[in-house]
C-alpha positions in Angstrom: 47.4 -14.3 94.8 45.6 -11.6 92.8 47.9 -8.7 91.6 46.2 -5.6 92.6 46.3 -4.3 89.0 44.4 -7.5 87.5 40.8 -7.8 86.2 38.5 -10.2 88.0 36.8 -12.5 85.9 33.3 -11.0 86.4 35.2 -7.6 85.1 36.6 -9.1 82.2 33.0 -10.4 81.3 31.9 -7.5 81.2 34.3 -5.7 79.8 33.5 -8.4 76.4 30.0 -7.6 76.8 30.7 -3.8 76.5 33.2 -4.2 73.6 30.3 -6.2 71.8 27.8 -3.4 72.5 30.6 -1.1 71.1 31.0 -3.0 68.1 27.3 -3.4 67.3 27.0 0.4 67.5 30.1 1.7 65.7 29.2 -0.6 62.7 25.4 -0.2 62.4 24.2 1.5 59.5 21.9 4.4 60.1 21.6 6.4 57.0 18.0 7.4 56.8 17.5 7.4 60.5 15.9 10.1 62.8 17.5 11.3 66.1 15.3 9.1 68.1 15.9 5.9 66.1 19.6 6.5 66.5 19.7 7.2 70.5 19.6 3.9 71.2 22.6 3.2 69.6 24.5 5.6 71.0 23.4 4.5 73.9 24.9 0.7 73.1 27.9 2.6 72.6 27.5 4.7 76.2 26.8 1.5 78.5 29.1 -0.4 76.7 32.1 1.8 77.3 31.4 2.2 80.6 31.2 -1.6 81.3 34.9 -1.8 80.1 35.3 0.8 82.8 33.7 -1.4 85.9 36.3 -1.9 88.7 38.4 0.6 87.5 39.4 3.8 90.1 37.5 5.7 88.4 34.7 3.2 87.1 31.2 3.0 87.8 30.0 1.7 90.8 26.5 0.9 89.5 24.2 1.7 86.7 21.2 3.5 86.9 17.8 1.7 85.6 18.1 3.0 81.6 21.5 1.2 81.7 20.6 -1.5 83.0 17.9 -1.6 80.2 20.1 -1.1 78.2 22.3 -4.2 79.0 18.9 -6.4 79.6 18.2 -5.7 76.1 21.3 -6.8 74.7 22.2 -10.0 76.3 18.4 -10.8 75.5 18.1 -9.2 71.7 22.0 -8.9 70.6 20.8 -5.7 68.8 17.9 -7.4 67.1 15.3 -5.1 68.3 16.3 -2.1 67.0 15.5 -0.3 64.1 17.9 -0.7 61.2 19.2 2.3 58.6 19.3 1.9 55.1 22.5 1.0 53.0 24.8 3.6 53.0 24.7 5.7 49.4 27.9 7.8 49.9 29.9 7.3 47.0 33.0 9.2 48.1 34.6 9.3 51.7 
């Protein structure tokens, strides 16, 4: 019997597939990059945090065309397809 506090499988796929998008996102680089090259990235990082959410009590219940765009985009490219910054030239942090 399934406890009622335990991820489904389904959930637990997605929830990989959102920490992936995460990751992609937090660790792009982006120096040199305009607002509008950047969006989708923060996008990735948007979708994917609420696919960790799904079946939660306060989780979505579905995604609205853009995010699932979004997630089209990634299992198809894996980040590929979008546009990539510039080393970063920061010499102190």
């Amino acid at each position: 019997m399934r406890d009622l506090y335990e991820a489904t499988e389904v959930e637990k796929e997605l929830a990989i597939l959102g920490r992936e998008m995460m990751d992609f996102s937090e660790n792009a680089s982006m120096a040199g990059l305009k607002n509008a090259e950047i969006k989708p990235y923060n996008d990735l990082s948007d979708v994917g945090y609420q696919l960790t959410q799904v079946g939660r009590l306060f989780g979505p219940d579905s995604f609205t065309d853009d995010q699932q765009k979004v997630i089209d985009d990634w299992k198809q490219y894996k980040g590929s397809n979008l546009v990539k910054g510039g080393p970063c030239l920061r010499t102190t942090f």
